[in-house]
Phi, psi and omega in degrees: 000136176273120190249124146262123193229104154281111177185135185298316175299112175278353191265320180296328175298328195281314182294308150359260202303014175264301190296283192323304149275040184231328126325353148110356169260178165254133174240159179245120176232148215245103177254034167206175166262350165260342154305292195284327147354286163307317171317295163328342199263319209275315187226156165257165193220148139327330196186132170256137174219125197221133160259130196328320195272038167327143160272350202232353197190166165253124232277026177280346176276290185320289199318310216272022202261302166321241225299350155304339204248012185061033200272121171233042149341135179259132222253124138271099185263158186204078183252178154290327158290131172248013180293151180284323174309303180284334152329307202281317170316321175279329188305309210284328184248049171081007166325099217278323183193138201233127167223164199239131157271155006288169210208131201252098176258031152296318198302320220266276158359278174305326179287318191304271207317342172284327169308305196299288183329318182277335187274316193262029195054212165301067146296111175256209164254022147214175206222106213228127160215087155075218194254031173249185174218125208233089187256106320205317213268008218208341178044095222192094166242133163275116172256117179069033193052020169267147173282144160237131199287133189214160172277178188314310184278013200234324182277321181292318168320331209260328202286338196300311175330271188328282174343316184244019168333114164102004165245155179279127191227108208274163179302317182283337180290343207264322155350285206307327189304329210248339170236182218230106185071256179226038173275137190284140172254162182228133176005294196285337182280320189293336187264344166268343154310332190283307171346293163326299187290268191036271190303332176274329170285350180261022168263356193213013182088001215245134172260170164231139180240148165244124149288099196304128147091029202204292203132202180239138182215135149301090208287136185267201195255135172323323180289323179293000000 
């Protein structure tokens, strides 16, 4: 799962991307609002947590910029206002969930998977198709409760798949997944990972099919 964590504080920003990634997601992190603006623009995320104080925009700016663009990623704002005004103000201009600092990150934690859980269905920290497995926290697929070994870009793929199993998945959405600042992935490296999964998913039943001019889809097990 992809995290975007816009926030200005480099000592809070820095503890953020320790816990979270050592929770099994990649976070990208943003210390301005025209930066993660771009960003946004560029690559795609599971969950934006984004704080109010910005130095350069207010992030009630980002938020309502995201939602000019029909983007409706889900939003965790995690500020220093604690205001009611502002409670109702962030919700009201698409805010998904409001936690106030200081923060209990246990709290912090649950809420983001629960945001994930709403957006992703019966979303845990694993991902169940038919006799695969997807463990989140661990970036970790099991065929039969067995492991398989996969490269980094090769488990993002297969996890973009899964997530959206029974849909259609473009190259460029699969692009955004996959890469890391303003690096480019290319058509063709994405089409030898799909290659690759192919052959490990058709040991547990699973096709991946491609739609010319489209993308790609996970086909689900009939039983699902």
């Amino acid at each position: 799962m992809r995290l975007l964590l816009i926030e200005d504080d480099t000592a809070l920003a820095d503890g953020l991307l320790h816990v979270f990634s050592r929770g099994g997601y990649t976070v990208t992190c943003a210390r301005s609002g025209g930066y993660a603006e771009s960003i946004l623009l560029a690559q795609e995320f599971d969950l934006v947590i984004l704080d109010l104080g910005l130095p350069d925009k207010d992030g009630f700016e980002v938020l309502q910029t995201l939602r000019a663009r029909k983007n409706a990623t889900p939003v965790l704002i995690l500020t220093a206002r604690d205001a009611v005004d502002d409670r109702v103000k962030g919700l009201e201009r698409g805010a998904d969930d409001y936690l106030s600092k200081p923060f209990d990150m246990r709290e912090l934690e649950a809420r983001v998977r629960a945001l994930i859980r709403r957006r992703y269905g019966s979303f845990g920290s694993d991902m169940k198709l038919g006799r695969l497995t997807i463990d989140t926290a661990h970036r970790q697929a099991l065929i039969d409760d067995q492991p398989i070994i996969l490269s980094p870009r090769e488990y993002g793929v297969l996890e973009a798949l899964v997530v959206q199993a029974g849909r259609v998945v473009s190259k460029d959405r699969i692009a955004q997944r996959l890469s890391v600042g303003d690096e480019e992935i290319a058509d063709n490296a994405i089409e030898v990972y799909v290659h690759r999964l192919r052959k490990r998913m058709e040991v547990c039943g699973l096709k991946i099919r491609t739609v010319r001019g489209l993308g790609y889809l996970l086909e689900k097990p009939a039983h699902e």
